[in-house]
N, CA and C of each residue as an Amber inpcrd file, in Angstrom:
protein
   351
-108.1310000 -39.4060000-275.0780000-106.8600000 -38.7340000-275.1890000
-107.0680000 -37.4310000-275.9430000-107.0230000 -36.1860000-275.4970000
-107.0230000 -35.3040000-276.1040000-105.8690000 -34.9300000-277.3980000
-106.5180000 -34.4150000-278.4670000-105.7920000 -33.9540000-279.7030000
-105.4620000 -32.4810000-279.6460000-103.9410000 -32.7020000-279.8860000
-103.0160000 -31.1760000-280.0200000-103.6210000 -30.5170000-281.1540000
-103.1540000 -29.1540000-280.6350000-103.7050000 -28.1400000-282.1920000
-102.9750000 -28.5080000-283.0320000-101.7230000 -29.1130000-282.9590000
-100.9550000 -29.3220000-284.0430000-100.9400000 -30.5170000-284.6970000
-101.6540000 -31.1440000-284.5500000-102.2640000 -32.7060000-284.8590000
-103.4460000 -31.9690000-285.7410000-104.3360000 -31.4840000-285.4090000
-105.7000000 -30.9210000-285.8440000-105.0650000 -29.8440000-287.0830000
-104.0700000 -29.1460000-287.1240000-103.7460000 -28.1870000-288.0090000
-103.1380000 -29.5120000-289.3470000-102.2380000 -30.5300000-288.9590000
-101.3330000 -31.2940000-289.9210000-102.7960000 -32.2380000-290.4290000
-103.5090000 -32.4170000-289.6540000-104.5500000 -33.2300000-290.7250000
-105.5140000 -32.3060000-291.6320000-105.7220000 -31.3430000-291.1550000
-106.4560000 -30.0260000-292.1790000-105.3380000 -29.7270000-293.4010000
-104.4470000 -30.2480000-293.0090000-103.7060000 -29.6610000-294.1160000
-103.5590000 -31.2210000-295.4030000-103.2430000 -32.7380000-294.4660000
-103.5570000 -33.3710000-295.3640000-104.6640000 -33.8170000-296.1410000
-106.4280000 -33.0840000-295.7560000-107.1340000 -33.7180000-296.4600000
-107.3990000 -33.1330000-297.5510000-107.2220000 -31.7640000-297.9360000
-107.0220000 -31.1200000-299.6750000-106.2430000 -32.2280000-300.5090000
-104.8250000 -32.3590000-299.9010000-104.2780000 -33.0240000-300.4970000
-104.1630000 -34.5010000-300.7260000-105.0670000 -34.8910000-299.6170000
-105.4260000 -36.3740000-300.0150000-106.5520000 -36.6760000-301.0990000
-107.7490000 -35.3450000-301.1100000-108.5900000 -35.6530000-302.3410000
-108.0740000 -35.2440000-303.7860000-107.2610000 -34.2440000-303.5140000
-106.3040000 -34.3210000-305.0200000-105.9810000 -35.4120000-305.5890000
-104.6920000 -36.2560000-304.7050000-104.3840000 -37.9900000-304.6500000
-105.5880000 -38.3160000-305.3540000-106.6880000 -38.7650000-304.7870000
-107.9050000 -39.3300000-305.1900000-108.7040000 -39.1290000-306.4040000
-108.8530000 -37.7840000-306.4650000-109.2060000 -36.9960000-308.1640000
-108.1830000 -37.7400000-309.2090000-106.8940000 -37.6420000-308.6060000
-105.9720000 -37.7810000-310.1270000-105.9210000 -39.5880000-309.9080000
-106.2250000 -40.5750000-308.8870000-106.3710000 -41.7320000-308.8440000
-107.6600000 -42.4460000-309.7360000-108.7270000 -41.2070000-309.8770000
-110.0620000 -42.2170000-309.9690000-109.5890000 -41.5580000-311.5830000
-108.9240000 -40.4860000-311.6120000-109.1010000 -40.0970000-313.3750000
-107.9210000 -41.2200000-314.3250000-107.2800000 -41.3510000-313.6640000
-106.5000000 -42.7730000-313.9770000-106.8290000 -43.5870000-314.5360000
-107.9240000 -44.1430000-313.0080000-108.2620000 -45.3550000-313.2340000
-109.5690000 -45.4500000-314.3260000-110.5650000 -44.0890000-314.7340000
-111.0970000 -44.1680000-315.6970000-110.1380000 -44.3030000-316.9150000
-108.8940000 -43.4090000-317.1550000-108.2020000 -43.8610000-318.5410000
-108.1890000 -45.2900000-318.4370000-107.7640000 -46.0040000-317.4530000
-107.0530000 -47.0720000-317.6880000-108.0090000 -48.4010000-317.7250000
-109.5520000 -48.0510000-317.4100000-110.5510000 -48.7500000-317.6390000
-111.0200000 -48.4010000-319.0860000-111.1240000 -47.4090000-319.4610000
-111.2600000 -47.0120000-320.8150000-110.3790000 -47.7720000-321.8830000
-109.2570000 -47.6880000-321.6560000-108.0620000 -48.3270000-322.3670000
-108.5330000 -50.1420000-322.1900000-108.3210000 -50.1020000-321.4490000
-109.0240000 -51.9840000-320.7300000-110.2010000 -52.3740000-322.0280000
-111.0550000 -51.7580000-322.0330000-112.4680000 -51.8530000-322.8340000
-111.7250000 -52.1510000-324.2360000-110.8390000 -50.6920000-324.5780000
-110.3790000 -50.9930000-326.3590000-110.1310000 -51.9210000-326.7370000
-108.5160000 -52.3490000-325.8170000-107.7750000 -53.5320000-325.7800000
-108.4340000 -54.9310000-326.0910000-109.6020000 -54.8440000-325.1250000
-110.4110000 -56.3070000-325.2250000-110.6140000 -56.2950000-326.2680000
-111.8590000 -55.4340000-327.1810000-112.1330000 -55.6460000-328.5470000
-111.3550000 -55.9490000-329.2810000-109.7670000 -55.3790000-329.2670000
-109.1440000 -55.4850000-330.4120000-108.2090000 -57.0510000-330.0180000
-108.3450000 -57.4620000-328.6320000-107.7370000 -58.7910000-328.9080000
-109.2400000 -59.6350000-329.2820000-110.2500000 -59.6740000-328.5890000
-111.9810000 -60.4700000-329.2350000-110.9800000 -60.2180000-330.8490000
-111.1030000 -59.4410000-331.8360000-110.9350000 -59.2930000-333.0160000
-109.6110000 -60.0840000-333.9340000-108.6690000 -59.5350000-333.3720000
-107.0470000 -60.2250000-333.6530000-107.0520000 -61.5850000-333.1550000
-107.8980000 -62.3900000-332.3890000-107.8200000 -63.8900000-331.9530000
-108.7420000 -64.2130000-332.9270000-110.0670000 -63.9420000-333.8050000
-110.3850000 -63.9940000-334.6480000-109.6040000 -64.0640000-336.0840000
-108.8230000 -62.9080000-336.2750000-108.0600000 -62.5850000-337.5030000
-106.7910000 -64.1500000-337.3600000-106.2040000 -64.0430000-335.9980000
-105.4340000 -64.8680000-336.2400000-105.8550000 -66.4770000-336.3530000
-106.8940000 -66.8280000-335.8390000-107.9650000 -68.2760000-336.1090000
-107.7130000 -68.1990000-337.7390000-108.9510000 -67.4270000-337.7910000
-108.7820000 -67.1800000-340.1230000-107.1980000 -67.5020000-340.4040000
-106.3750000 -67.0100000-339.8800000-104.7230000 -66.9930000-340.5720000
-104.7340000 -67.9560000-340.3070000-104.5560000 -68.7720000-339.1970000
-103.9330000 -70.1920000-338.9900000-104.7870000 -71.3240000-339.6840000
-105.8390000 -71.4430000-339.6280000-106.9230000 -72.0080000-341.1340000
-106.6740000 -72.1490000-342.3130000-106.1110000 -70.5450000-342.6070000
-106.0190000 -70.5370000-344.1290000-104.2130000 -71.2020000-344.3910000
-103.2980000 -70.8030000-343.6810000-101.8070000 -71.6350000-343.4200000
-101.8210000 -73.0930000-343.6820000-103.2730000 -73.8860000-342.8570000
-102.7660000 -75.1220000-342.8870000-103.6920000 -75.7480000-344.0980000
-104.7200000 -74.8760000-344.4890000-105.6910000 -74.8950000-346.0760000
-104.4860000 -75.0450000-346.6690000-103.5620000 -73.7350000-346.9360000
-103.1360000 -73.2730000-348.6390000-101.9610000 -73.9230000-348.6510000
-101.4140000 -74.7560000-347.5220000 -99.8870000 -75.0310000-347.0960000
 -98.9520000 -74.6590000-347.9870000 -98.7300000 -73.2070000-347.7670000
 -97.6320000 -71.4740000-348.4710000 -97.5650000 -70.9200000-347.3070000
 -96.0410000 -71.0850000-348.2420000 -95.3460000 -70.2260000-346.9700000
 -95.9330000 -68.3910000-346.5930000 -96.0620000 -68.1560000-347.3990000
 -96.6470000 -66.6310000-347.1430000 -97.8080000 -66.5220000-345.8660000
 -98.7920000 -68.1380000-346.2310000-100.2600000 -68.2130000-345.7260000
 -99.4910000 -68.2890000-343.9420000 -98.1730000 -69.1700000-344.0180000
 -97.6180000 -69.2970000-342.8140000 -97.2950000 -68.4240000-341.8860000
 -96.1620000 -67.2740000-342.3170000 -96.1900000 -66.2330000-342.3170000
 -96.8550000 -65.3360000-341.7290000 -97.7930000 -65.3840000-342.2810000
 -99.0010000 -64.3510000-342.4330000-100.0330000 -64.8330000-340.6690000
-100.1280000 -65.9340000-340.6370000-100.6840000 -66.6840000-339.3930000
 -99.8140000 -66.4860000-338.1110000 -97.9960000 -66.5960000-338.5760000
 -97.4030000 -66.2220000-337.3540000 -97.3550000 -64.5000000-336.9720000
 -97.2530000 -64.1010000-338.1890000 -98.0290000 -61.9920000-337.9240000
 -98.6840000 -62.0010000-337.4570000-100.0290000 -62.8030000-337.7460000
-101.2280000 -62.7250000-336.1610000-101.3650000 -62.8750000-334.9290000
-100.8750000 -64.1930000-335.1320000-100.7350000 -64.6660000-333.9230000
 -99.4930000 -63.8760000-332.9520000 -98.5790000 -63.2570000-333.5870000
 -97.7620000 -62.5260000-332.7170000 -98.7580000 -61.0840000-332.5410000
 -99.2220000 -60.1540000-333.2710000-100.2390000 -59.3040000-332.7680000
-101.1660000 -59.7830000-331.9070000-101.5670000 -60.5580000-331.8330000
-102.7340000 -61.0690000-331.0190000-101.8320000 -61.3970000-329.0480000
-100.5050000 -61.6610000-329.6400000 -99.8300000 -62.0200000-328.2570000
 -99.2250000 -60.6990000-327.5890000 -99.1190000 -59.6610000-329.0900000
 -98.2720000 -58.2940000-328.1760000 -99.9500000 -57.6920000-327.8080000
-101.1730000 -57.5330000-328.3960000-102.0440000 -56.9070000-327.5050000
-102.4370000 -57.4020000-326.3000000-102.3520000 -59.0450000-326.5470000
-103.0310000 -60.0040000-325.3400000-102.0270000 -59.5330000-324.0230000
-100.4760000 -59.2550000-324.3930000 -99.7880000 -58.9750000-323.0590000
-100.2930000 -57.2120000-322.5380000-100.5150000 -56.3830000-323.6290000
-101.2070000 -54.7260000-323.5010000-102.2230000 -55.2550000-322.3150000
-103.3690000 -55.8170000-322.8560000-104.4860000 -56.3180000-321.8240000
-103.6920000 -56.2530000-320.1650000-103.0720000 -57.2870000-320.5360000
-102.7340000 -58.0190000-319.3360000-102.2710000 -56.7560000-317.8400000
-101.3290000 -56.1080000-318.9880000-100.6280000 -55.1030000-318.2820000
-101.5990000 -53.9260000-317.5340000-102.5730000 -53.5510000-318.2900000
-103.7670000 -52.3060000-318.4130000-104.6550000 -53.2030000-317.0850000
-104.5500000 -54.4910000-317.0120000-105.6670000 -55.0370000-315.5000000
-104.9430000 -55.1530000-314.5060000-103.5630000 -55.1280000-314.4510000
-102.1950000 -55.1390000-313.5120000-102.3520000 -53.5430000-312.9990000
-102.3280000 -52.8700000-314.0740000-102.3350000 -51.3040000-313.4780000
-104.1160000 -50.8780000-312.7240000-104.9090000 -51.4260000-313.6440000
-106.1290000 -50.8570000-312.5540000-106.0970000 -51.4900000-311.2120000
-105.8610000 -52.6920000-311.2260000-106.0720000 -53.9000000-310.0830000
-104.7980000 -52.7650000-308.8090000-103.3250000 -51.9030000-309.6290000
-102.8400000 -51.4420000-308.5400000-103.5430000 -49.4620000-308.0830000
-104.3290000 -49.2960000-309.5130000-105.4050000 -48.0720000-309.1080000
-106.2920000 -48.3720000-308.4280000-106.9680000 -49.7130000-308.3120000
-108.0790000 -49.6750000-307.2040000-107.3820000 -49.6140000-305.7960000
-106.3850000 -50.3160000-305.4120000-105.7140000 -50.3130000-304.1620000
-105.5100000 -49.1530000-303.8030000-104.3760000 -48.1310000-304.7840000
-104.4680000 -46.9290000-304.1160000-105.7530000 -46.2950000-303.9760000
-106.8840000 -46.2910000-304.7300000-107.6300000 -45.8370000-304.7190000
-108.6280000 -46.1530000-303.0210000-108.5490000 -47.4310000-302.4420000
-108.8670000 -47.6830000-301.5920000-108.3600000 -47.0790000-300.0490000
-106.9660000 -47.0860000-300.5930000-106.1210000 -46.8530000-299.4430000
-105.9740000 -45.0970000-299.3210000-106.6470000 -44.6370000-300.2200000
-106.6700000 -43.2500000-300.0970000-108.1700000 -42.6760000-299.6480000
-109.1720000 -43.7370000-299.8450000-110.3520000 -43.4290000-299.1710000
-110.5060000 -43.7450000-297.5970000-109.8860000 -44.8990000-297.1590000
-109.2590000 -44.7680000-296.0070000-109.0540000 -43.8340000-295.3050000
-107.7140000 -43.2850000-295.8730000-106.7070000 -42.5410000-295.3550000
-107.8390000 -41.1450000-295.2520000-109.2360000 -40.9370000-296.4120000
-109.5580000 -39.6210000-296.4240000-110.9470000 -39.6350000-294.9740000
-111.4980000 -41.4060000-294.8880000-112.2740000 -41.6080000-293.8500000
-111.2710000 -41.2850000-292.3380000-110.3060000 -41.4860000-292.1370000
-109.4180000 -41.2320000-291.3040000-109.1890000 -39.4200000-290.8360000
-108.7280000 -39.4280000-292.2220000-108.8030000 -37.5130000-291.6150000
-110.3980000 -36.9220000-291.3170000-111.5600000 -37.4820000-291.3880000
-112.4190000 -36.5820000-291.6100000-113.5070000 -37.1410000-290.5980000
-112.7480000 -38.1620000-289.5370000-113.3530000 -38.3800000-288.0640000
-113.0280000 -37.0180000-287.4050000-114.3030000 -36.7420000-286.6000000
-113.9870000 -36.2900000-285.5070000-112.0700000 -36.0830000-284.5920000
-111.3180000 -35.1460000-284.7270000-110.2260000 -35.2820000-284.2700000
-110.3810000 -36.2050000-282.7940000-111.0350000 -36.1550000-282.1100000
-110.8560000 -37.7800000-280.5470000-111.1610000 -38.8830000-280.8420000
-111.8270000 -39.1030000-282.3240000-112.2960000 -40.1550000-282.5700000
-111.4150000 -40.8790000-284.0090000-110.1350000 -40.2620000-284.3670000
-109.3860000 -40.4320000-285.0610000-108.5870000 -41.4430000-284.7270000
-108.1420000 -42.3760000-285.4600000-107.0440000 -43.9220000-285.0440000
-105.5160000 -43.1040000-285.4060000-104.4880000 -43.3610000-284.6600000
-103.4590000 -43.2970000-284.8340000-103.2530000 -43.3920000-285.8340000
-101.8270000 -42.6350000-287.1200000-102.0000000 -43.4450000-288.4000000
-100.8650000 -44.7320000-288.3880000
């Protein structure tokens, strides 16, 4: 099936702008792997801190020691949900990220040898 000039002009025009998409997708997904890395350490650390708290709570049985164990353990649950959220967002940066390499293998067939989109 032969390809119109105007088919051949609208995909020259989307593949600049599909590797833009892609640049600002993969720089993302490095913040958001970067961020991923911190997060872990500091929950590895705060599930530590909060172990020690809940130890020392049911050692010193004071209320402060109590306290002090449920402060952890609630830090340890608001970073543990940070985590959670930061592998929700890469897990939806790799997709776009996929679906835009696609989309960039797509524009950069041969125009007769291009799939419908």
């Amino acid at each position: 099936m032969p390809t119109s000039k105007a088919a051949i002009t609208a995909g020259s025009r989307q593949l600049p702008r599909t590797r833009r998409r892609l640049e600002r997708t993969r720089s993302a997904l490095e913040r958001a792997q970067a961020t991923e890395r911190e997060l872990a350490e500091q929950v590895a650390y705060l599930d530590a801190v909060a172990a020690d708290a809940h130890t020392r709570g049911l050692v010193a049985d004071d209320p402060q020691a109590a306290r002090e164990a449920r402060d952890a353990r609630s830090d340890l649950d608001r970073h543990t949900a940070l985590l959670d959220d930061t592998r929700r967002e890469i897990n939806r940066l790799l997709a776009e990220q996929d679906a835009l390499l696609e989309r960039l293998l797509e524009l950069t067939r041969p125009p007769g040898r291009r799939n419908p989109p």
